[in-house]
Structure formats: C-alpha cells, structure tokens
C-alpha positions in Angstrom: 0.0 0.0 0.0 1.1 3.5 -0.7 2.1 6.2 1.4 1.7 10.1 1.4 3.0 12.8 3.5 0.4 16.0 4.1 2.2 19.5 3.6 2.1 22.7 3.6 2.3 22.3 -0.3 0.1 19.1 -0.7 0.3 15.2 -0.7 3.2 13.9 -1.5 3.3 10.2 -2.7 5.7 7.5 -3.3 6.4 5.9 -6.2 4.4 2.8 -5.9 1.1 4.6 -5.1 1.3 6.7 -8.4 2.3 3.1 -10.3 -0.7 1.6 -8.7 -3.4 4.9 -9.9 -1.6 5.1 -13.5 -2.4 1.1 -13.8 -6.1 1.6 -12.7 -6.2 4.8 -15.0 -4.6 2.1 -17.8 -7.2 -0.7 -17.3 -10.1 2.1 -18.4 -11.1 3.5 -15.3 -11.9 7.2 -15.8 -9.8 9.9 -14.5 -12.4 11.0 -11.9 -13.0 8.1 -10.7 -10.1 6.7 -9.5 -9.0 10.4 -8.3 -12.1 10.0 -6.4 -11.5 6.5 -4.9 -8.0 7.6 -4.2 -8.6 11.0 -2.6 -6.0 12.7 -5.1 -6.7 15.5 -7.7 -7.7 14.3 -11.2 -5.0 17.0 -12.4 -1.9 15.0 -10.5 -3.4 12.0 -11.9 -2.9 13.0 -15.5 0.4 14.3 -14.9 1.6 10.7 -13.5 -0.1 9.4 -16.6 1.3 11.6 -19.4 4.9 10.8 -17.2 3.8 7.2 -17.1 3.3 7.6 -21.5 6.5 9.2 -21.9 8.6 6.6 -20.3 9.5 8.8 -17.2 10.1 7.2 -14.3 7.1 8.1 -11.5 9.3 9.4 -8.6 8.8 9.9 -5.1 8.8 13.0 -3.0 12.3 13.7 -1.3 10.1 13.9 1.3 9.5 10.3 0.8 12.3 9.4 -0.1 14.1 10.6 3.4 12.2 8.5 5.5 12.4 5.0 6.7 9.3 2.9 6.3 8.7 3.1 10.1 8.8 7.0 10.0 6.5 7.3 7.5 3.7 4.5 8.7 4.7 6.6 12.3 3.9 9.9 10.4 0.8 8.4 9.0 -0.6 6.8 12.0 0.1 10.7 13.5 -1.9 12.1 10.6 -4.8 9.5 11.0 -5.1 10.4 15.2 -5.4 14.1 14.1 -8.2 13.5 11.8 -10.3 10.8 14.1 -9.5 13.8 16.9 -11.3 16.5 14.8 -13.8 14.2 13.8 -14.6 13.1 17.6 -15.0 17.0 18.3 -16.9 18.4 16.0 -19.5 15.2 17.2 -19.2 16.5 20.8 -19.9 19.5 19.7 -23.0 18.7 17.3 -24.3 16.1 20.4 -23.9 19.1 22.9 -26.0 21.2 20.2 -28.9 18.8 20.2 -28.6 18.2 23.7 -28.9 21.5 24.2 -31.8 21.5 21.5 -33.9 19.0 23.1 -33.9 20.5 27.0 -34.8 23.9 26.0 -37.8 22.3 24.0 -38.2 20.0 26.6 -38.9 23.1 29.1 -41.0 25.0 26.6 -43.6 22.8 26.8 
C-alpha cells in the first residue's frame, strides 16, 4: 500500500502509489473516478499518466524518499489520530447542540 506525506504544499506520494493509480487509470477506469477512490486530484493523476506515457520514471517526493518505512507509517498513524480527533469533536460539539436542542424544547412545553 502506498504512502503520502500531508504539507504545507500538498500530498506527497511515493512511487508505488502513483504506479498503482496510472495502472487503474490504464485498465479504463476514468480519471475521476479513481481520483475520487483515491482521494487525489484528477489534475496529479494525469500528470503521473502523461509521465507514465512518456517513459519517465514516476518518482517519489524527497520527502518520501528521506524517511524510513517506520517513520513514514509513524507519520501516518500521526496524521490519522489528528483527523479521528477532529472528527470526535466536532461530534461533541453537534451532540452538545442537540442536547442542548432538546432540553430547552423539553422546558418549553
């Protein structure tokens, strides 16, 4: 499975990820759709397929490429905790909302 690294600039990701969305892209998926399925823009997708047409090799970010598999899946676990934390908050917050909601109508009546 692929890895990326969120930065200021963007995703970056490795080689084998781009490989893997240029061959789904090659057995006549759609642009969109595998942009969709993979979370990445349908614009980087066509650039890693033109590169792919030419011959170019599909690099990885230096990023990337400075990392040791453990860093990265360490980086990406880091990234995944952030994400489930703003997730869990913003349903605190929606739960304290209709909690809120349903005491004031509660005492209206």
């Amino acid at each position: 499975m692929g890895t990326y690294i969120a930065t200021k600039s963007g995703r970056r990701y490795d080689a084998e990820f781009k490989a893997n969305a240029v061959s789904l892209v090659l057995a006549g998926r759609s642009y969109k759709d595998v942009a969709q399925d993979l979370g990445v823009s349908s614009w980087s997708l066509r650039v890693w397929h033109q590169r792919h047409q030419k011959g170019q090799v599909l690099t990885q970010s230096k990023a990337l490429a400075d990392l040791t598999p453990e860093q990265r899946e360490n980086r990406r676990l880091r990234q995944e905790l952030a994400y489930l934390q703003r997730q869990r908050d913003i349903l605190k917050k929606a739960l304290a909302i209709v909690s809120d909601g349903h005491l004031n109508s509660a005492s209206n009546s």
